[in-house]
C-alpha positions as CSV (number, residue, x, y, z in Angstrom):
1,X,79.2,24.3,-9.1
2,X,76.0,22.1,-8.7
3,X,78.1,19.8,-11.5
4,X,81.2,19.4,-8.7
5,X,78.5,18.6,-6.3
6,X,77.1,15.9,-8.2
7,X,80.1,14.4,-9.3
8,X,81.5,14.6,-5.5
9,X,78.2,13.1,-4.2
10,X,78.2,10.1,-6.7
11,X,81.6,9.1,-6.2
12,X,82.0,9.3,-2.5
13,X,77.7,7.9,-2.0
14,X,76.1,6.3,-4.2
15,X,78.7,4.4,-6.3
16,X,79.5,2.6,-2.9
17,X,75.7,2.2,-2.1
18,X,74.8,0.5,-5.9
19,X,77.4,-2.0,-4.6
20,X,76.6,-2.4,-1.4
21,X,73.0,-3.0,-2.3
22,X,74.3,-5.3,-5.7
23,X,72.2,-8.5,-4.2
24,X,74.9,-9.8,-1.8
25,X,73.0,-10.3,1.6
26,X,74.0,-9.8,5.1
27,X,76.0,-13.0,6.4
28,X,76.2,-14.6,10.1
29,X,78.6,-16.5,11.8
30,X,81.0,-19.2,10.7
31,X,79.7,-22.7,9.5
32,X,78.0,-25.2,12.1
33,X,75.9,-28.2,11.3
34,X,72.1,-27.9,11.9
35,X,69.9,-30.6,13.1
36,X,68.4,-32.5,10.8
37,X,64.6,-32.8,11.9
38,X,62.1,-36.0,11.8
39,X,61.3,-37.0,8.1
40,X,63.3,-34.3,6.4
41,X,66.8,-33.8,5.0
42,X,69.2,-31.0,4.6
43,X,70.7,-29.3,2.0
44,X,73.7,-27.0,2.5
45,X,73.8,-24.8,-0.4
46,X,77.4,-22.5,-0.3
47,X,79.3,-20.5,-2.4
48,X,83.1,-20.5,-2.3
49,X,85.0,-17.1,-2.5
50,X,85.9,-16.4,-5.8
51,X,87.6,-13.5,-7.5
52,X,86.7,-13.9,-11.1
53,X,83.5,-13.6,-12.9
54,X,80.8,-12.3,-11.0
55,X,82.3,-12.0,-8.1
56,X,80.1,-9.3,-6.2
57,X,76.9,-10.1,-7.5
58,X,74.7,-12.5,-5.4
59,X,73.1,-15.4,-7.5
60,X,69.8,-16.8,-6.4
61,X,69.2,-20.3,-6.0
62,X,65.8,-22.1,-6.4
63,X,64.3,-25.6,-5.1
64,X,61.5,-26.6,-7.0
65,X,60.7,-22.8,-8.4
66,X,60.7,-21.4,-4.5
67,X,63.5,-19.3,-3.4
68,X,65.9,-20.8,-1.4
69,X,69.2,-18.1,-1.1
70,X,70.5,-15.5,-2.4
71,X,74.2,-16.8,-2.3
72,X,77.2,-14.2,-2.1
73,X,81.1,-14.8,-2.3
74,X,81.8,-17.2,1.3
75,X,78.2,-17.7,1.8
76,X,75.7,-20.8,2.7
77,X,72.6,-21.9,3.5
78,X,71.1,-25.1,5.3
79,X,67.9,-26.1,3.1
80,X,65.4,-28.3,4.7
81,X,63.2,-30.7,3.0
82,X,61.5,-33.3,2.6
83,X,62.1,-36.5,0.6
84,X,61.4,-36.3,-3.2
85,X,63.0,-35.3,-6.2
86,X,63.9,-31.8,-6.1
87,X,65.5,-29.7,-8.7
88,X,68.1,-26.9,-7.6
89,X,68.4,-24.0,-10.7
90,X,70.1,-20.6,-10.3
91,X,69.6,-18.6,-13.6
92,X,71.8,-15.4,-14.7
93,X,73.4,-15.6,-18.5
94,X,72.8,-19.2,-18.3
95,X,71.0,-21.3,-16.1
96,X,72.3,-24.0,-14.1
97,X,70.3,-27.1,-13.2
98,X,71.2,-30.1,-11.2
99,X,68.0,-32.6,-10.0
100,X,68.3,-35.6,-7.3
101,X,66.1,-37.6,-5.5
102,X,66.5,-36.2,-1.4
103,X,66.2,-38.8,1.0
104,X,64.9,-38.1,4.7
105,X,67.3,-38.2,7.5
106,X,70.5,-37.7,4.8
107,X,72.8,-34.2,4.4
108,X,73.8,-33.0,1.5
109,X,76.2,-30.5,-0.2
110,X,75.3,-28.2,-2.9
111,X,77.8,-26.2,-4.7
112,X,77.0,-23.2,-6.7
113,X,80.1,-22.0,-8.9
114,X,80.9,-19.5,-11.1
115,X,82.2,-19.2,-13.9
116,X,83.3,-16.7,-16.8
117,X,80.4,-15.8,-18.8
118,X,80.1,-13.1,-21.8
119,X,78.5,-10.2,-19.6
120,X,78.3,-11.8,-15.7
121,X,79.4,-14.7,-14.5
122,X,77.8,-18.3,-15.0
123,X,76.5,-20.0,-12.6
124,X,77.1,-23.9,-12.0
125,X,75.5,-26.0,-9.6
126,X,76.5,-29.3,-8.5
127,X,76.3,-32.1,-5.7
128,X,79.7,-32.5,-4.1
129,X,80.7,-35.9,-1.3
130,X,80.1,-35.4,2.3
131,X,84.5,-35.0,2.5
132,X,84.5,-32.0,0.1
133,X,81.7,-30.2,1.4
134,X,82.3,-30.3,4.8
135,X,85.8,-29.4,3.6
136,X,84.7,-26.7,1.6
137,X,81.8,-25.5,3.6
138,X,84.2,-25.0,6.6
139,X,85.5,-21.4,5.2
140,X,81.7,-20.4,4.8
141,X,79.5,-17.8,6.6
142,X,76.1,-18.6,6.9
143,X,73.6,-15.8,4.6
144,X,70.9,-13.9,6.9
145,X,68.1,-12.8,4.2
């Protein structure tokens, strides 16, 4: 009896709750433009949907070692910095790296991607043009960590 009880309980609660709680973060309204402020840039980092590789897991993205998101399926996040090289990683199976030199006053687009890995998916980061991203960016909900 306490076996059916288990098995009923796991099912129905906690394999839904180890998914829920898989990384992917609560997300907020629809894509808008931020204002960029005095001697700093931004950075919108998104995530298309995708229904391959990794689909459900979030995959953190860094700026210079600090945390920037946690990026889910649909998701983005305006980064704001200052001028200076940066370097963008997000790490899982592989890690993907992508440096540029940010320029004050300037927006840019960052897209993370991912693709098939051996176990979980691989991420792939990667400046895209103004055109694509705000393109792209468009079909994204902003991530409220």
């Amino acid at each position: 009896m306490r076996r059916i009880i288990f098995c009923i309980l796991f099912s129905t609660v906690l394999i839904p709750l180890i998914f829920v709680s898989s990384g992917c973060t609560t997300v907020g309204p629809s894509f808008t433009k931020s204002p960029i402020p005095d001697n700093k840039a931004i950075v919108y980092v998104y995530r298309l949907k995708t229904r391959s590789a990794g689909g459900l897991k979030g995959y953190v993205v860094l700026a210079n070692g600090r945390r920037v998101a946690n990026l889910c399926n649909d998701c983005y996040i305006p980064y704001i910095t200052r001028a200076g090289l940066t370097e963008f990683k997000s790490r899982a199976e592989y890690t993907s790296s992508v440096k540029t030199y940010i320029e004050a006053g300037k927006t840019y687009y960052l897209r993370l991607d991912v693709k098939k890995g051996a176990s979980v998916g691989r991420p792939d980061l990667k400046f895209v043009d103004a055109a694509t991203g705000e393109q792209e960016i468009a079909m994204c909900t902003l991530t409220v960590e």
